[in-house]
C-alpha positions in Angstrom: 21.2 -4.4 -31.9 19.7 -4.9 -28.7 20.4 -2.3 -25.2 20.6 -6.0 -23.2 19.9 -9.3 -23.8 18.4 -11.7 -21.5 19.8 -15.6 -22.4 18.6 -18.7 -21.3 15.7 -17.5 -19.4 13.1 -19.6 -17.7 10.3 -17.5 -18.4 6.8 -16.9 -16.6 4.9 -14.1 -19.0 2.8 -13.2 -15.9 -0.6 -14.5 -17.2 -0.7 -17.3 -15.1 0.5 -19.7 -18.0 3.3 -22.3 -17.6 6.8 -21.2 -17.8 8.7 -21.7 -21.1 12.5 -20.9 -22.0 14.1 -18.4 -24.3 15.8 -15.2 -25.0 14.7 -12.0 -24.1 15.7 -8.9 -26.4 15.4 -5.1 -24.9 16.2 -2.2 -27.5 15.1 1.1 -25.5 12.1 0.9 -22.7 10.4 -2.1 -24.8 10.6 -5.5 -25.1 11.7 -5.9 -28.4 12.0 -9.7 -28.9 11.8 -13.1 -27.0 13.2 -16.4 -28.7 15.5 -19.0 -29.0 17.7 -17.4 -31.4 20.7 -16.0 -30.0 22.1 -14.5 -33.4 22.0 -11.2 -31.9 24.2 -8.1 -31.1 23.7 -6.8 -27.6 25.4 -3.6 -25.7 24.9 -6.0 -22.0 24.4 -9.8 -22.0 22.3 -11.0 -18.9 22.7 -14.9 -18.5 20.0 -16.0 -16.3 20.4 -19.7 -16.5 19.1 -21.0 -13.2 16.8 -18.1 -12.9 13.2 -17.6 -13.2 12.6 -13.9 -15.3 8.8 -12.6 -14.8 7.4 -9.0 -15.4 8.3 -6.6 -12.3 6.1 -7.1 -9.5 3.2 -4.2 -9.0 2.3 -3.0 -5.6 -1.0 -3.0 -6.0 -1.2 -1.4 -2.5 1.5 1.4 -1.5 2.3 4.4 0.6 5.0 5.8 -1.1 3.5 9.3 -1.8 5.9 11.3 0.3 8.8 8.9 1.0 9.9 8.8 -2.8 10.3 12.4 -2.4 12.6 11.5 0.7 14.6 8.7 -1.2 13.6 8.5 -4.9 15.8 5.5 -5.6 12.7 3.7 -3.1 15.5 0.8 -2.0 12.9 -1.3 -0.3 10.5 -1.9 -3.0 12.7 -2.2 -6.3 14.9 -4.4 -3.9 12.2 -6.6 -3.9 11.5 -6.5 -7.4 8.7 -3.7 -7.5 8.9 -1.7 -10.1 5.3 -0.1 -10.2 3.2 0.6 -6.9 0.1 1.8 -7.1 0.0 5.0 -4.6 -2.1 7.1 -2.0 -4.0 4.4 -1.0 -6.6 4.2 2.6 -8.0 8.1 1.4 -4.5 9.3 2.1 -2.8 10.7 -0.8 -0.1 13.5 -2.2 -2.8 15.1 -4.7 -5.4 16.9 -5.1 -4.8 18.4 -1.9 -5.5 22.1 -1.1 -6.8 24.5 1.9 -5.8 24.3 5.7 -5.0 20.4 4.9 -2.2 21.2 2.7 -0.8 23.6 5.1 -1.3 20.8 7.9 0.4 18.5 6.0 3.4 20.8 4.8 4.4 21.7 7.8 4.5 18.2 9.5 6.4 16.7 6.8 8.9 20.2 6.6 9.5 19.4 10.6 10.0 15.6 9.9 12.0 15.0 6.6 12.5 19.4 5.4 10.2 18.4 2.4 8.7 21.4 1.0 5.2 20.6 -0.2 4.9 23.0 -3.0 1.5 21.1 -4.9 -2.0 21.3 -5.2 -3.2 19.0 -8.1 -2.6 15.6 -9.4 -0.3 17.1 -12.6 1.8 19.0 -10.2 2.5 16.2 -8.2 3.5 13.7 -11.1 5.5 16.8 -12.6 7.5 16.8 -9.5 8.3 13.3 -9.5 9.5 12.9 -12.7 11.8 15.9 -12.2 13.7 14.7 -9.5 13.7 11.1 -11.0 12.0 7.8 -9.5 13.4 4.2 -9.5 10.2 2.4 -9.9 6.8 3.6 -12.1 4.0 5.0 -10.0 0.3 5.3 -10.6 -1.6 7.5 -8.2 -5.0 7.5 -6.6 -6.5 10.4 -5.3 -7.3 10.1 -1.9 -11.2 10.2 -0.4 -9.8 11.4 3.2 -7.3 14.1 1.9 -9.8 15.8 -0.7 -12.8 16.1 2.2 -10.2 17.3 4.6 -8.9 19.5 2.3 -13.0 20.6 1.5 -14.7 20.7 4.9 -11.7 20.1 7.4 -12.1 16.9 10.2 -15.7 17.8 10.7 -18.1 15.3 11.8 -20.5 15.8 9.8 -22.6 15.9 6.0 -20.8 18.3 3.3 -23.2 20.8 2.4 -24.2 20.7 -1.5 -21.4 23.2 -2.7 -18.9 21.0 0.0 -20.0 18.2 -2.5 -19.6 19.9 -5.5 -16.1 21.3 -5.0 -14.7 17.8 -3.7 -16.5 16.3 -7.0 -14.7 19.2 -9.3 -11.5 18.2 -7.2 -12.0 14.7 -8.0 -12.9 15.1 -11.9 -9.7 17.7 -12.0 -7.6 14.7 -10.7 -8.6 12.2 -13.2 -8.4 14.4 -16.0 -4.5 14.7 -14.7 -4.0 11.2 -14.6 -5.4 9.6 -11.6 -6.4 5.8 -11.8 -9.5 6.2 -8.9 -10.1 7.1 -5.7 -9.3 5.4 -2.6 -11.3 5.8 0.6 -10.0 4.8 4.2 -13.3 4.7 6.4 -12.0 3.9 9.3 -9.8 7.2 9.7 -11.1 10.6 10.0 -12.2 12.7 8.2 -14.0 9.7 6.4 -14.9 7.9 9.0 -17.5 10.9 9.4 -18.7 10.3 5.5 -21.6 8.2 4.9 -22.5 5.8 1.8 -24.4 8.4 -0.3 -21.4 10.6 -0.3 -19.1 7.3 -1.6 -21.6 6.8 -3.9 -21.8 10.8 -5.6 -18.1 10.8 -5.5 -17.6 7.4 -7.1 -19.8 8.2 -10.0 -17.5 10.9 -11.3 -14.8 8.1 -10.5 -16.2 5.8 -13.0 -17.3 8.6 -15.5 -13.2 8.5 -16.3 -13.6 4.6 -15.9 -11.4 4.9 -12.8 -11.3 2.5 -9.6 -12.5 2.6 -5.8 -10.2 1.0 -3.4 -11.2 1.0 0.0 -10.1 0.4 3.7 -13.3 -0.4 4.7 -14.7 1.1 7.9 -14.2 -1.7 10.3 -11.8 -4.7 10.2 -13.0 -6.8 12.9 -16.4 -6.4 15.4 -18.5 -4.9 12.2 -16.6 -6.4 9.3 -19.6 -8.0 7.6 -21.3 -4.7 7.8 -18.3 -2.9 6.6 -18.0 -5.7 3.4 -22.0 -5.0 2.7 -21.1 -1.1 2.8 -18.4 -1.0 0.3 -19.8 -3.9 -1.6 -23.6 -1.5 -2.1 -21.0 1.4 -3.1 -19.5 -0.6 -5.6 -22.8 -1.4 -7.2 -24.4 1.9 -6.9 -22.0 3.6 -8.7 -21.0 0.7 -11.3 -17.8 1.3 -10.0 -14.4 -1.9 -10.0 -13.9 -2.4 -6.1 -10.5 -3.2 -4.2 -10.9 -4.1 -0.9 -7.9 -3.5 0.5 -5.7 -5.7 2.7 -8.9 -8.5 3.4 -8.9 -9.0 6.6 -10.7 -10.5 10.1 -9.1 -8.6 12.8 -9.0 -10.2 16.6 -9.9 -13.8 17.4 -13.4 -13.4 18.0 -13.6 -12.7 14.7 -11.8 -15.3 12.5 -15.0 -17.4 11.9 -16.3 -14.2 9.8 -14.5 -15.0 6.5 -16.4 -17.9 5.1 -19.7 -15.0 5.1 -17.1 -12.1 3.5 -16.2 -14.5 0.7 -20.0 -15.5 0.7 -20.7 -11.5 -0.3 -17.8 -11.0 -2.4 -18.4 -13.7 -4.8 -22.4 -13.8 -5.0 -21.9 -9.7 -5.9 -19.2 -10.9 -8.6 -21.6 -13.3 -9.8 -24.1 -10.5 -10.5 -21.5 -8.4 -12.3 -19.9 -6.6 -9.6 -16.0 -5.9 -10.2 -14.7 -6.5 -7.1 -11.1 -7.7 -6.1 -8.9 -7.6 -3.0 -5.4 -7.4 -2.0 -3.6 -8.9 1.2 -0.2 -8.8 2.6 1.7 -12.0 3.4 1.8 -11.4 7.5 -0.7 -11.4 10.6 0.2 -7.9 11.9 -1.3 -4.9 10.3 0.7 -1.2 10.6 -1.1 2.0 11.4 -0.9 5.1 13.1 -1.4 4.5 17.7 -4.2 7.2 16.9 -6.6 4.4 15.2 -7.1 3.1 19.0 -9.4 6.0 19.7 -13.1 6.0 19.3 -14.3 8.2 15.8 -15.6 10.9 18.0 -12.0 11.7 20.1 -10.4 12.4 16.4 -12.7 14.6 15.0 -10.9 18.3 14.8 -7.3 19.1 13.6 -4.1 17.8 15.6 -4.0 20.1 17.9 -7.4 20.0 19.0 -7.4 16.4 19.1 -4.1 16.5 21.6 -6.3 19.0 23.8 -9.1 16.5 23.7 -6.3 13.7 25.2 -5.5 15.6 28.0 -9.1 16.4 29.2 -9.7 14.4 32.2 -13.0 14.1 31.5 -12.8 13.1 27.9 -9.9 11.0 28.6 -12.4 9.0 31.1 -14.8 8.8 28.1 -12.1 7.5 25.6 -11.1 4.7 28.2 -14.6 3.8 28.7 -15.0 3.3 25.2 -11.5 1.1 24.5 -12.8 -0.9 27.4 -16.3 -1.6 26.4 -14.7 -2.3 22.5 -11.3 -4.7 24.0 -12.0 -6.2 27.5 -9.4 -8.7 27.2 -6.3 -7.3 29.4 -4.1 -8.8 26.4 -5.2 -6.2 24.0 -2.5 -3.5 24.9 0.1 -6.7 24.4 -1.2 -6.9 20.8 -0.2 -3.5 20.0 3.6 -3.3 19.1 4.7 0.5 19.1 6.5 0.5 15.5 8.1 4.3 14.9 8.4 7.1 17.2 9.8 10.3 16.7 10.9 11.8 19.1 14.8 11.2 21.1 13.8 10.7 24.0 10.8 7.7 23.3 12.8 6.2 20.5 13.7 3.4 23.6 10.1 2.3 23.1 10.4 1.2 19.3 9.6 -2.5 19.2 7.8 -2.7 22.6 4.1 -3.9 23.8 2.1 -1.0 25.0 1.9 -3.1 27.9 5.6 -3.9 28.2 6.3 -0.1 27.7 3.7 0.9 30.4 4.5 -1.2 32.6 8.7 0.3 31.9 7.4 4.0 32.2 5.1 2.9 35.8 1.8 3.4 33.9 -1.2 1.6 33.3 -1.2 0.6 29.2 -4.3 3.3 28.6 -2.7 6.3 30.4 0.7 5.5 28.7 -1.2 4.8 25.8 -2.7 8.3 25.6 0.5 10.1 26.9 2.9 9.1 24.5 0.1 10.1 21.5 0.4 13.4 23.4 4.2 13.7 23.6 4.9 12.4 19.8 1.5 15.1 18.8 0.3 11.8 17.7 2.7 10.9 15.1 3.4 7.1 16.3 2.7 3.8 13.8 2.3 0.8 15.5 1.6 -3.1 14.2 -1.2 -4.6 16.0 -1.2 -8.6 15.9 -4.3 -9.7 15.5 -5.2 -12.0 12.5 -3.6 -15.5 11.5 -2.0 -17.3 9.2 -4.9 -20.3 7.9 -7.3 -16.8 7.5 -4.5 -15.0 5.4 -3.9 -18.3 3.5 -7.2 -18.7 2.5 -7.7 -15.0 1.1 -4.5 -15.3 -0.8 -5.2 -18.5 -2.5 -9.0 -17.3 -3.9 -8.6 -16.0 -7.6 -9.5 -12.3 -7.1 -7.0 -11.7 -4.8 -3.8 -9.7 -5.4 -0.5 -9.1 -2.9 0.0 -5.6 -1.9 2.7 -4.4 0.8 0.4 -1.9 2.1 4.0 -0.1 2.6 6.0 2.9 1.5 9.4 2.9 0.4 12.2 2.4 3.1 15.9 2.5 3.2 18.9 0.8 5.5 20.0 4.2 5.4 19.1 7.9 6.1 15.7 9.4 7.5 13.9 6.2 6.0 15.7 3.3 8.2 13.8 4.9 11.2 12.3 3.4 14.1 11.2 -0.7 13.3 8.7 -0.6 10.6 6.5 -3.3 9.4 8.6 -5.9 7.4 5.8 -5.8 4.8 8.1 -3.1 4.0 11.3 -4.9 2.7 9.7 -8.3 2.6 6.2 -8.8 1.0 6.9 -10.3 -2.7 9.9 -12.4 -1.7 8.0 -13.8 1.2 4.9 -14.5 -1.1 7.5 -16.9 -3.1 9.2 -18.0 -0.6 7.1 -18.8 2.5 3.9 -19.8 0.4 5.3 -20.6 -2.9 8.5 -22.6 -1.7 7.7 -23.8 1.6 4.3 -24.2 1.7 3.3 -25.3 -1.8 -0.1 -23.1 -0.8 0.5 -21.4 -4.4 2.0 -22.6 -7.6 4.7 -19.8 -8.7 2.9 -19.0 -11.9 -0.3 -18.2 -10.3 2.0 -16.2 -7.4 3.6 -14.6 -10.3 0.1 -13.6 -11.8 -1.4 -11.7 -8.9 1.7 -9.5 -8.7 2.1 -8.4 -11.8 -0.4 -8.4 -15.0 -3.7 -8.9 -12.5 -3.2 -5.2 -10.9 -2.5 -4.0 -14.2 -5.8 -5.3 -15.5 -8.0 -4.0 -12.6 -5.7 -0.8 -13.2 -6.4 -0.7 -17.0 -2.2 0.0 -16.7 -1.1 -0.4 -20.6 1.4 -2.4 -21.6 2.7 -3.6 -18.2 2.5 -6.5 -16.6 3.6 -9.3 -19.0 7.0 -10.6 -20.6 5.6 -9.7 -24.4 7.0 -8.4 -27.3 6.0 -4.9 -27.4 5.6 -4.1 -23.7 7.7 -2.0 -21.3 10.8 -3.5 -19.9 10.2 -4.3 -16.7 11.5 -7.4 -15.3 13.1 -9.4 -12.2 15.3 -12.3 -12.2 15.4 -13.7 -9.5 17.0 -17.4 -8.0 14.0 -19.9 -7.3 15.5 -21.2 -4.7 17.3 -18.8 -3.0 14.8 -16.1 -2.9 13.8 -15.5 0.7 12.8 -12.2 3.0 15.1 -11.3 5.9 13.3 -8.9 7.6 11.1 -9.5 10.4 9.6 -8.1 12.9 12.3 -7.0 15.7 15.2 -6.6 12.9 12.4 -5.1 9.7 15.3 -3.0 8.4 16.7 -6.0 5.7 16.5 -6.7 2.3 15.7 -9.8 0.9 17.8 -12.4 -1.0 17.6 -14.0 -4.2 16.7 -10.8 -6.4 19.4 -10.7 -9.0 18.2 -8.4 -11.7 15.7 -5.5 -11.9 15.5 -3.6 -14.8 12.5 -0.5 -15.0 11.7 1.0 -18.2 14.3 -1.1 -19.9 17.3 -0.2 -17.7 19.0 -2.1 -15.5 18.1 -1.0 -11.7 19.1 -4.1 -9.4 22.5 -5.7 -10.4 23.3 -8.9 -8.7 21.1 -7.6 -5.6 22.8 -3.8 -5.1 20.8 -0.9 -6.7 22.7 0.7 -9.4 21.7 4.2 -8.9 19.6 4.1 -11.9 16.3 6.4 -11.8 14.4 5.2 -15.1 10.5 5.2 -13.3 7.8 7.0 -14.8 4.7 8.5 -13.1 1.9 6.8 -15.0 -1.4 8.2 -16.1 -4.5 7.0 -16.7 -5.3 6.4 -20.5 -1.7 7.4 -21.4 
């Protein structure tokens, strides 16, 4: 007696492997059976004839930290048949987190969504999850930014030797709990301020758990080579698996960079190294307005980095850098302001900076700075500056994987804010659909592949990742040729088409496209 059975599937196993056809029997969380005998009992009969079933996707690259504690049922991801992301990615992570960080952080997200951020470690944080109940399985990293914030504050400077013991006992704590790696985002304070020797110390009790380094490396666009090399020595110095995360070249000027980043990537693979990358299917990135500054102007807590933006003096410094780094007068027309929070500047969601300046009477730098002042710096924006050949080519080499670089959203309640990135509601279906469908750029098994069992491997995720007897129940079925991603960049809020069936953990979350309610994610653990 199986809980459902899945008839007349067209199966892709997620291993890259051609698809086949058969029947797919679930008895509990596992995958009990798959054949092409249909002498079976079931409690819920799926007929998927016209539909492609594959392992759920994995979000190899995800933000979902907080927002799962704001909507647990995490619409925008399961939606689009995710049913594990891989968390507290670019240093910026729920856990370990402690000292005048965690009491930043509390209160901002108390004022924003009245989350009360009762954690300190890695267990606590999972424990709380799987209390209130999660639609999709999630797998945290701990997060380089958070844990030398949480150490030594937003100082520019070296750690001192017991600075760098405590954030290496933080770090061996966390994987003991659970944690897959550490994930650093270098171009954000307070790592920005780090150098390689401390990546490397704090990768090496990483790998002594046999965990991963992801990294946003420390410049996407003027310095990218450099920032490649950096990551790239890291990775080797510590014998450590790399993800870069969310490949890119950023601004025009720097599109002819790639063929020497793929030149480093695979001659360090060819020596040994483990390193992989992810990418999002889309030429606008998403990140806070604050990343416009100069390293030096965000050094210091909120407050004293608002003080710093209305200093005449500093503010002449801060333009004079922008300036000297983005010349061309289009620059503030690249930068799209994405989520505001406050009333009275929501009229600016989904404007230019330019455009917006030029609505409020100010030049794009002063309105630029004085809306970072009004929203205490809280504003995401997308900046568009990459294109489409560039993100074609990283998606198609073989160490690549997709990843939203997204948190859960909702078309309702606190999380259907502002106008987020479409990443958001749209990355897997557009993978299929724009590049699979349309463009013929990837053939769907290979698509298939990097979504699910890849991450898993790199991971070292057990059991996941593959339609085979014995594994976890996590699947999607989903129409071939209907799937398709409505959201986009003035209307982001919308879910895609064409996902007919999620089931998590052997229970049936997505039912003909609507969720069902059901909360049957797991927080997962390293070797468990």
């Amino acid at each position: 007696m199986f809980n459902i059975l899945i008839l007349n599937a067209k199966i892709f196993d997620g291993t890259g492997a051609s698809s086949y056809h058969g029947h797919i029997g679930i008895k509990g969380d596992r995958i009990l059976k798959i054949g092409t005998d249909t002498q079976f009992n079931a409690n819920r009969t799926i007929d998927a004839e016209g539909m492609v079933v594959c392992p759920g996707f994995v979000d190899i690259h995800g933000h979902s930290d907080y927002f799962l504690l704001v909507n647990p049922k995490a619409e925008s991801k399961v939606r689009q048949g995710v049913t594990t992301e891989i968390g507290g990615n670019c240093g910026y992570a729920a856990a370990p987190i402690f000292g005048e960080e965690a009491n930043e952080r509390k209160a901002e997200y108390q004022k924003q969504f009245s989350l009360d951020l009762n954690w300190h470690t890695i267990k606590e944080y999972s424990d709380l999850l799987e209390n209130i109940g999660i639609s999709i399985n999630f797998a945290p990293l701990m997060g380089h930014n958070t844990i030398r914030a949480s150490v030594m504050g937003k100082d520019n400077r070296e750690p001192g030797q017991k600075e760098l013991e405590e954030m290496c006992s933080a770090i061996e704590n966390g994987m003991r709990e659970g944690a897959f790696g550490m994930s650093t985002g270098l171009i954000y304070p307070p790592a920005c301020f780090s150098d390689t020797k401390e990546l490397i110390v704090l990768n090496r009790v990483v790998k002594r758990f046999n965990g991963i380094f992801t990294a946003h490396i420390r410049n996407e666009d003027d310095f990218v080579i450099e920032a490649i090399k950096e990551v790239v020595n890291i990775a080797k110095e510590a014998s450590i698996p790399l993800q870069i995360s969310h490949l890119k070249t950023s601004r025009e000027r720097n599109w002819n960079k790639l063929d020497k980043i793929f030149e480093i990537i695979e001659e360090a693979r060819l020596e040994g190294a483990r390193i992989t990358c992810d990418r999002y299917p889309y030429i606008a990135s998403n990140t806070g307005l604050k990343a416009i500054l100069p390293n030096w102007a965000t050094e210091g807590n909120n407050e004293t980095i608002i003080n710093k933006l209305k200093d005449k003096a500093i503010r002449k410094k801060i333009r004079g850098d922008i300036l000297k780094k983005h010349p061309a007068p289009r620059y503030w027309d690249t930068i799209v302001i994405s989520t505001l929070t406050s009333e009275e500047n929501k009229g600016y969601e989904g404007m230019s900076i330019l455009d917006a300046a030029n609505k409020a009477g100010k030049d794009p730098f002063n309105f630029a700075l004085d809306i970072l002042i009004e929203e205490k710096t809280n504003i995401s924006a997308n900046y568009f500056t990459m294109c489409e050949e560039n993100m074609i080519r990283i998606l198609n080499k073989p160490y690549t994987m997709v990843g939203s670089d997204a948190a859960c959203r909702a078309d309702y309640g606190p999380l259907s804010e502002g106008k987020p990135h479409p990443r958001a509601f749209g990355t897997f279906p557009r993978v299929l659909s724009r590049y699979v469908n349309k463009k013929g750029m990837l053939d769907l098994s290979t698509a298939i592949r990097k979504m699910t069992s890849y991450p898993c491997k790199k991971l070292g995720i057990q059991a996941r990742g593959e339609v085979k007897e014995g594994f976890f129940a996590d699947l999607v079925l989903f129409n071939p040729e209907k799937i398709i991603d409505r959201a986009t960049f003035s209307e982001p809020i919308q879910y895609p088409e064409g996902i007919e069936y999620v089931i998590v953990n052997g229970k049936i979350t997505i039912e003909k496209g609507k969720h069902t309610g059901c909360v049957s994610g797991r927080v997962l653990r390293k070797g468990q």
